[in-house]
DRENPA-3360 file (N, C-alpha, C; in nm, 2 decimals, always signed):
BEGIN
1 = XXXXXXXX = -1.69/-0.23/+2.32/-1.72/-0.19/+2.18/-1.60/-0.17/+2.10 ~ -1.57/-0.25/+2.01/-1.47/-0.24/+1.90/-1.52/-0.18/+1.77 ~ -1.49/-0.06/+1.73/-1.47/-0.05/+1.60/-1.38/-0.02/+1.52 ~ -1.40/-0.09/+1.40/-1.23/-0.10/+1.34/-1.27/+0.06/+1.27 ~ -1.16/+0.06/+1.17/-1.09/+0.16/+1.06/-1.21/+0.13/+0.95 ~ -1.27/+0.07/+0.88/-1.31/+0.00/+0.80/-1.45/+0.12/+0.82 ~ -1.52/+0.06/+0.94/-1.62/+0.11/+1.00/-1.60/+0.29/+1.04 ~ -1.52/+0.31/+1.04/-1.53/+0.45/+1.08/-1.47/+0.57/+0.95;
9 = XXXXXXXX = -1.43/+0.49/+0.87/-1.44/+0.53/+0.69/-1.56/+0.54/+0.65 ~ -1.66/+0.40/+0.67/-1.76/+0.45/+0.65/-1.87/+0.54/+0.70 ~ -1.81/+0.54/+0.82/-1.93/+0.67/+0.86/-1.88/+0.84/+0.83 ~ -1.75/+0.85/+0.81/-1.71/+0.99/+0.76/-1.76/+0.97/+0.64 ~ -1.81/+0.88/+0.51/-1.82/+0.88/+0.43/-1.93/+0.92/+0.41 ~ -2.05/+0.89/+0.49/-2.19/+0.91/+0.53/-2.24/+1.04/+0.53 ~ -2.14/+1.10/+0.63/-2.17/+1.20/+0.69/-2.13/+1.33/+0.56 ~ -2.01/+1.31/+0.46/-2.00/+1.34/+0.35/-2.07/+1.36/+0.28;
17 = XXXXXXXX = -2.17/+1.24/+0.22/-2.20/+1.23/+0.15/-2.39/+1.31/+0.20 ~ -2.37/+1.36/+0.31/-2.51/+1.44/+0.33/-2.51/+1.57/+0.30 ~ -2.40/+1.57/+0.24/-2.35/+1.78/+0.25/-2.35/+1.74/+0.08 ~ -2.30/+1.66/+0.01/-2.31/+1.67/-0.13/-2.32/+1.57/-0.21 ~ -2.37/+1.58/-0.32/-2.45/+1.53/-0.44/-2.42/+1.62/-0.55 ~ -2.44/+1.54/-0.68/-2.44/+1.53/-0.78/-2.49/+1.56/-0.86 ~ -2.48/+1.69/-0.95/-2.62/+1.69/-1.02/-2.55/+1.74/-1.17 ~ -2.67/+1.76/-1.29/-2.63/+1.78/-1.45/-2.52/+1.91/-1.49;
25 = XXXXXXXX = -2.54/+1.99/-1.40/-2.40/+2.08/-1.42/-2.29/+2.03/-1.32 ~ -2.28/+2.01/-1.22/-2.19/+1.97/-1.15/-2.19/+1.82/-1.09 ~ -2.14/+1.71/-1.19/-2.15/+1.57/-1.16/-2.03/+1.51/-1.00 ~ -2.07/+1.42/-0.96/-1.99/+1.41/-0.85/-1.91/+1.28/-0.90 ~ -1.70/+1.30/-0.83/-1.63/+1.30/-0.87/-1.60/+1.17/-0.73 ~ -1.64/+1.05/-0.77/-1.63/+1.01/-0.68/-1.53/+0.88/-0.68 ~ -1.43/+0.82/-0.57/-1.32/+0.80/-0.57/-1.31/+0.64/-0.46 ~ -1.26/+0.50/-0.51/-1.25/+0.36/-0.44/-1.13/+0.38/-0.42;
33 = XXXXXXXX = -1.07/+0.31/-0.29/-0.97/+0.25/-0.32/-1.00/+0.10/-0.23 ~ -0.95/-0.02/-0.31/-0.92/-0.12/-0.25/-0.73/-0.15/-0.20 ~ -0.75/-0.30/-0.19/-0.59/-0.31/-0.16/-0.51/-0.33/-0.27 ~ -0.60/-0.36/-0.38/-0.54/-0.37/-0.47/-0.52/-0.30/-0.63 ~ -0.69/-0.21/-0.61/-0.66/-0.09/-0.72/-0.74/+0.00/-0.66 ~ -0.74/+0.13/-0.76/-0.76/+0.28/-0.78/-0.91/+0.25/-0.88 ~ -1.01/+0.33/-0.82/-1.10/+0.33/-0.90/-1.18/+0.48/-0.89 ~ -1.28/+0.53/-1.01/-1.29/+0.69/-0.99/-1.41/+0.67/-1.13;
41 = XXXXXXXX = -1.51/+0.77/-1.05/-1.67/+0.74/-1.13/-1.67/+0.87/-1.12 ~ -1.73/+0.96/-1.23/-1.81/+1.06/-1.24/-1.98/+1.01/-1.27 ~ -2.00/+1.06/-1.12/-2.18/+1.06/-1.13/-2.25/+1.16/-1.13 ~ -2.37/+1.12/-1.16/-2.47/+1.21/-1.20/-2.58/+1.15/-1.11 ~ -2.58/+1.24/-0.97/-2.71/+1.16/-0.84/-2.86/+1.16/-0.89 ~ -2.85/+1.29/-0.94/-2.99/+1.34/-1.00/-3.04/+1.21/-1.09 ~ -2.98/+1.17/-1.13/-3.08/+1.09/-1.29/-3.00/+0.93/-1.27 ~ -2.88/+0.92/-1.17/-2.85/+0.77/-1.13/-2.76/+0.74/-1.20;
49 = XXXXXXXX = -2.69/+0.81/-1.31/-2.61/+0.73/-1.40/-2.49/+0.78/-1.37 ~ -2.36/+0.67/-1.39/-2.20/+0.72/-1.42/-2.19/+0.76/-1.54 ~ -2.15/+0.89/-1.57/-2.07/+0.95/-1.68/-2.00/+0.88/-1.72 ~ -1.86/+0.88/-1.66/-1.72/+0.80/-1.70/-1.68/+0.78/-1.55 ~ -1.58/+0.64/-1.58/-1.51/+0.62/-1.56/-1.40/+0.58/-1.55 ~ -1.31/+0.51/-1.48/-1.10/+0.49/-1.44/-1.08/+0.37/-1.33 ~ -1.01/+0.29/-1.41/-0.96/+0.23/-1.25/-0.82/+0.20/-1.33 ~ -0.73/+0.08/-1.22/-0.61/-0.01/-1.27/-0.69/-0.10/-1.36;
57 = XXXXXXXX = -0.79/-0.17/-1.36/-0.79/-0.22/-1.47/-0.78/-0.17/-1.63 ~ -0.78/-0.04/-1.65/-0.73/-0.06/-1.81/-0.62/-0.04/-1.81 ~ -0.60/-0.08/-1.91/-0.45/-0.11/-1.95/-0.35/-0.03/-1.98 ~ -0.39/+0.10/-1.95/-0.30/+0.22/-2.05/-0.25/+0.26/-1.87 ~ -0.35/+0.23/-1.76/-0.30/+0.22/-1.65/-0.18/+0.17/-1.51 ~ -0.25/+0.04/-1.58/-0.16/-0.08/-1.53/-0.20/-0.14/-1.40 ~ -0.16/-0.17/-1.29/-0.22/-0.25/-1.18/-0.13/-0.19/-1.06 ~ -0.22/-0.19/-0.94/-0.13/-0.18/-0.83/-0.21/-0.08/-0.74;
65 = XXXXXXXX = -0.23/-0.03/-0.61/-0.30/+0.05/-0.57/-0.19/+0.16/-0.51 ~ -0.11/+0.22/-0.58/+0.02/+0.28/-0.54/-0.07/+0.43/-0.60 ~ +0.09/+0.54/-0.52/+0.03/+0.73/-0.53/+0.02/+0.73/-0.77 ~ +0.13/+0.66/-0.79/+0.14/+0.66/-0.91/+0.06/+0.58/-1.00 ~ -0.01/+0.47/-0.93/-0.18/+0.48/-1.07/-0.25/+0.55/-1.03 ~ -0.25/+0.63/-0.87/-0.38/+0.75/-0.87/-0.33/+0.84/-0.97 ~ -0.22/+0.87/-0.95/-0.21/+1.00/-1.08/-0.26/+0.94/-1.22 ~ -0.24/+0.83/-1.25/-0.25/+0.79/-1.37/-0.46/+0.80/-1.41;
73 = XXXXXXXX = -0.48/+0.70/-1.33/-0.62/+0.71/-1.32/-0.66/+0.84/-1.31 ~ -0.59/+0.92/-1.20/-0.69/+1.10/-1.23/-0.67/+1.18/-1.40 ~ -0.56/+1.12/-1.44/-0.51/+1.15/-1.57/-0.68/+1.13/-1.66 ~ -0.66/+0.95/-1.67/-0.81/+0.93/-1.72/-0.90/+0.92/-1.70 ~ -0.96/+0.96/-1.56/-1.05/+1.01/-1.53/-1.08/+1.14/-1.59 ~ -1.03/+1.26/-1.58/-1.00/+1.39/-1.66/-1.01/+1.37/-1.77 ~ -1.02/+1.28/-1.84/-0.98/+1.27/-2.02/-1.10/+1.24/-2.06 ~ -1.16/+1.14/-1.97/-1.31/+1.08/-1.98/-1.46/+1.15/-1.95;
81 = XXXXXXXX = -1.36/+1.25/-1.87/-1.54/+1.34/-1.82/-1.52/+1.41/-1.92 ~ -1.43/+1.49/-1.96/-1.41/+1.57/-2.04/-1.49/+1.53/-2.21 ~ -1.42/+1.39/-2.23/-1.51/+1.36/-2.34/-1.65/+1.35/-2.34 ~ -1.70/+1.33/-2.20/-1.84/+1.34/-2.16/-1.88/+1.44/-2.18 ~ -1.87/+1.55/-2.19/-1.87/+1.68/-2.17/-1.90/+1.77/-2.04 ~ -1.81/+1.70/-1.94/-1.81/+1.74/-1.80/-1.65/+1.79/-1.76 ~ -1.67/+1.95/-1.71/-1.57/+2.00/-1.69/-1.57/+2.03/-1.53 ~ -1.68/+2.05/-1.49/-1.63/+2.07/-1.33/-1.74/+1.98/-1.28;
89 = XXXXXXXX = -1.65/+1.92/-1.12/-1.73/+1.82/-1.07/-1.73/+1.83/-0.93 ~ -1.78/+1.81/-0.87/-1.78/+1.77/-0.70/-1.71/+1.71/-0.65 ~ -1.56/+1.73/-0.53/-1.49/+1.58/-0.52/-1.54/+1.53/-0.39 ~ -1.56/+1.43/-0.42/-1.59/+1.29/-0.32/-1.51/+1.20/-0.26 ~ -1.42/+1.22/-0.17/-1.30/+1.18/-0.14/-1.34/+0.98/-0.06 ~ -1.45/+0.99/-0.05/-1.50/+0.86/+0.03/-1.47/+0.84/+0.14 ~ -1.44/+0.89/+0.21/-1.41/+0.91/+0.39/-1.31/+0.91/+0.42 ~ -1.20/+0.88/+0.25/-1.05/+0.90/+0.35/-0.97/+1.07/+0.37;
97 = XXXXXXXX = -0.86/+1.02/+0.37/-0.84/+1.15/+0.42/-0.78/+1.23/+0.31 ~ -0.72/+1.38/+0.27/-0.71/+1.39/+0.14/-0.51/+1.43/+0.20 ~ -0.47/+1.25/+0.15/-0.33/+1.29/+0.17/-0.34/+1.15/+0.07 ~ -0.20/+1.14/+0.05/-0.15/+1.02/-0.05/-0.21/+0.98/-0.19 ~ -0.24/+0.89/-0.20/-0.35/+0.82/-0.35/-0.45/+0.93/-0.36 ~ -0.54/+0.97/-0.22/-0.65/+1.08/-0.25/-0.61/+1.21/-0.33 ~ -0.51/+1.23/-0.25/-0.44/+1.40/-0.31/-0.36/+1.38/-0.46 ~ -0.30/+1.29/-0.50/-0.22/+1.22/-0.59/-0.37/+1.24/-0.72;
105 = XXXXXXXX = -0.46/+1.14/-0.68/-0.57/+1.13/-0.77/-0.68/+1.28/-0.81 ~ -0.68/+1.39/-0.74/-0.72/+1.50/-0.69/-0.63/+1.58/-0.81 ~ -0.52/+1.60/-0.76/-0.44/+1.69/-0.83/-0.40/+1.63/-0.94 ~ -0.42/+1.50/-1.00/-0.38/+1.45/-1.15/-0.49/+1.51/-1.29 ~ -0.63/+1.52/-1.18/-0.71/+1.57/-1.22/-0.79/+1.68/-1.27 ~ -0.69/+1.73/-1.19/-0.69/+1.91/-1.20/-0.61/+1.94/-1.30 ~ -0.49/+1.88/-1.34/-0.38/+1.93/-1.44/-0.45/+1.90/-1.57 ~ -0.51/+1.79/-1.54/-0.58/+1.75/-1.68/-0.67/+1.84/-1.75;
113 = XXXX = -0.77/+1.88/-1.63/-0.85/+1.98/-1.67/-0.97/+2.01/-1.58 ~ -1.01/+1.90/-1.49/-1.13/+1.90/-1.41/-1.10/+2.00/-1.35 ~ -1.21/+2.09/-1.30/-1.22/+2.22/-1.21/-1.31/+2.16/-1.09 ~ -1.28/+2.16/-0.98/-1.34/+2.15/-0.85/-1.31/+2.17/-0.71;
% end
């Protein structure tokens, strides 16, 4: 029996994701990474919808899946819930672990403003 890395992200994610959810006072703060960008959704489980969102694709960001567009991205992620009118959220780390891009994207968004 082989299982990769891939597959056992997703089951910590799983297993996460049974302890917490999302709801209209406290939207969940939830966090991609690929190989090649940063991406970051504030949701709302209860009613299905994304508030806001952040990735490298805009432009005020730039490109690259490096510690420094997570900060950037947690920057406008924080700028965006905020304009939403969402100040604290649930963080959703996605199964990884909370070191590098995670902690980087975490704490960019706490300076900003998110409480969680």
């Amino acid at each position: 029996m082989n299982i990769n890395r891939k597959e056992i992200r997703r089951r910590i994610h799983t297993r996460i994701r049974k302890k917490i959810s999302g709801t209209d006072v406290r939207p969940r703060l939830a966090i991609h990474f690929s190989n090649k960008n940063v991406y970051a959704q504030v949701i709302d489980d209860a009613k299905g919808l994304t508030l806001a969102c952040a990735s490298t694709h805009d432009e005020t960001v730039g490109r690259g899946a490096t510690v420094a567009s997570a900060v950037k991205t947690g920057k406008l992620i924080a700028e965006r819930a905020k304009a939403a009118g969402v100040s604290n959220v649930v963080f959703d780390r996605g199964g990884h672990i909370y070191h590098g891009k995670v902690k980087a994207l975490a704490e960019a968004a706490r300076e900003a403003g998110l409480q969680f």
